[in-house]
C-alpha positions, 0 to 999 in steps of 0.5 A: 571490515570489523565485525560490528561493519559486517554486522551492520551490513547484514542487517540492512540486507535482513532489513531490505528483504523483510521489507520485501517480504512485507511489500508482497503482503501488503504490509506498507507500515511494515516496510516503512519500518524496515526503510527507517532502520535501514537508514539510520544504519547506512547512515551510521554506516562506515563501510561500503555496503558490498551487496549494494547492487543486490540491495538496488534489485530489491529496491527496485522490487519494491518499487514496483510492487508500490506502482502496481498498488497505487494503479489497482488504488487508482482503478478503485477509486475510478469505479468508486467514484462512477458507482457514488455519481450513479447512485446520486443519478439514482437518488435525484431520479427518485426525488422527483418521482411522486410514489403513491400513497398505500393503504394496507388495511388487515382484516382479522 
């Protein structure tokens, strides 16, 4: 292997693990970023990439990071969606009540 070949592989493993490491903090664009550039270099790629079993694993942490947010999202919007149908319970309950008219009068 060239050391351009050698080259290229360490960056798509630099590239993975960053997008890791962005993962766990959130930092979605980041990743997609990361993911871009990993695969316009395994595209260009001539070689095998030796750490590939090594790249799978960090994929695979990835992945489930994503299924873990979008289940916490999910849960989210649920609550979300129960507290908006209760405050429009609450808002229609209050347009059919009639308040009484007050009068606050001061006297100096």
């Amino acid at each position: 292997m060239n050391s351009t070949g050698m080259k290229s592989q360490t960056d798509i493993v630099r590239l993975t693990q960053t997008a890791v490491e962005a993962a766990e903090r959130g930092q979605w664009d980041i990743v997609a970023q990361c993911y871009g550039e990993r695969g316009a270099l395994l595209a260009t790629s001539q070689t095998p990439i030796r750490e590939a079993s090594d790249l799978l694993k960090l994929d695979g942490q990835i992945r489930d990071r994503v299924h873990t947010v979008q289940a916490v999202l999910v849960s989210l919007l649920g609550e979300a969606t129960a507290t908006r149908q209760r405050l429009q319970g609450l808002h229609q309950r209050l347009e059919g009540q009639s308040l009484p008219f007050v009068t606050i009068s001061r006297t100096a």
